[in-house]
N, C-alpha and C positions, 0 to 999 in steps of 0.2 A: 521487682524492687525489694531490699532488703529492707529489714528492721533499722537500721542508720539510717538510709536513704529515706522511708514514712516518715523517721522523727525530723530530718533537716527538710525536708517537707511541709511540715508542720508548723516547726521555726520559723521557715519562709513566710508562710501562709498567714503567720500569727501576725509577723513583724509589718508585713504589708497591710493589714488591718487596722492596726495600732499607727501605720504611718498616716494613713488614710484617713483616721479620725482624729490624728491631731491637726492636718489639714485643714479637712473641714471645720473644726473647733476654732483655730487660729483665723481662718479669712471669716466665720460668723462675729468673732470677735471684733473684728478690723472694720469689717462692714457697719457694724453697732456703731464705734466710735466716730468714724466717720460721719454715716451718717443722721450725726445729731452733733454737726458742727457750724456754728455761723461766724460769720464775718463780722470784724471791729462794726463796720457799716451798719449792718444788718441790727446789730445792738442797739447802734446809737438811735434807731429808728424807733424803737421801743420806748412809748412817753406813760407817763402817769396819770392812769385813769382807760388806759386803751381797755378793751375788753378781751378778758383772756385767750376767748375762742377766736379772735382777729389776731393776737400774736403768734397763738400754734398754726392757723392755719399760712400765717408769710412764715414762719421760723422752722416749720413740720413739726412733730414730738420730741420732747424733749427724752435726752439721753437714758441709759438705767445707770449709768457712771456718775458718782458722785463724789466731789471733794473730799480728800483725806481731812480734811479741816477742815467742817463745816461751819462759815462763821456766825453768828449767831443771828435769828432773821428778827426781821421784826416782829412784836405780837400781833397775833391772830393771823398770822399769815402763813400759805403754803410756798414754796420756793421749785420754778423748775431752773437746770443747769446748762449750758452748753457750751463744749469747750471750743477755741478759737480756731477756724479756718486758715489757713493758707499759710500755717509758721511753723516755724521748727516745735521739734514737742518740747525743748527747755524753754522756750518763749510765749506757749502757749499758754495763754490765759483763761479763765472760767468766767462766764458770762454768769451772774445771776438776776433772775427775775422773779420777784415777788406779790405773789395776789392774795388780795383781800374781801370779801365779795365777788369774783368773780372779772374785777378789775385788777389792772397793775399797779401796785400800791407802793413800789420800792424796787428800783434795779442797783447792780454792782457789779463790779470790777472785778473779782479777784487776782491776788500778782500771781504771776506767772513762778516754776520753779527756779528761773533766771533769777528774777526779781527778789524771791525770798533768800536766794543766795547769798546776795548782794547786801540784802539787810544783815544778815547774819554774819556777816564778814565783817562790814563797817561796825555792825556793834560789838565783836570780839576785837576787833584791831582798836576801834575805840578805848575801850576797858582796858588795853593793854598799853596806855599812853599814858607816861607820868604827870 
């Protein structure tokens, strides 16, 4: 094997490695999101005062994915996230859950990138009406 042939070799070798770990990087990603996703359902089952170790263990862990926007929680509280189950990802919504002691002290909604769209249009086409 010539000096060309070791380097295109090499290239090969390099380029298959590189494919290979954004593979795996890419389905560790997909995996993550998923599986720290619950259902509308699932949510609404989440009452004020439940105990936090009884919602992680029906909901599992909560994500390491966090809203671009975090809105602002209430005092003294920590927040976990989970984004919505079984929709498109423009419709998908972020579930938040907030604890206080150790209980659930505050859940919420957040809109979807759908939703925030929608706001942002009607209040620019709004403003743009005499």
């Amino acid at each position: 094997m010539g000096v060309v042939g070791k380097i295109l070799f090499g290239v090969l070798g390099l380029v298959m490695l590189v494919g290979a770990g954004l593979w795996f990087g890419i389905r560790h990603v997909a995996s993550d999101i998923t599986s720290h996703t619950i259902t509308a359902a699932q949510f609404k089952d989440v009452h004020v005062g439940e105990k936090q170790s009884a919602v992680r263990d029906r909901l599992g862990k909560p994500g390491g994915l966090q809203p671009q926007d975090k809105p602002k929680v209430p005092a003294g509280t920590t927040c976990d996230y989970y984004l919505q189950k079984h929709v498109s990802l423009e419709k998908k919504q972020t579930f938040q859950i907030c604890y206080r002691d150790g209980q659930v002290a505050a859940t919420k909604t957040l809109p979807s990138a759908e939703d925030e769209a929608t706001q942002v249009n009607g209040k620019s086409s709004a403003s743009a009406k005499p």
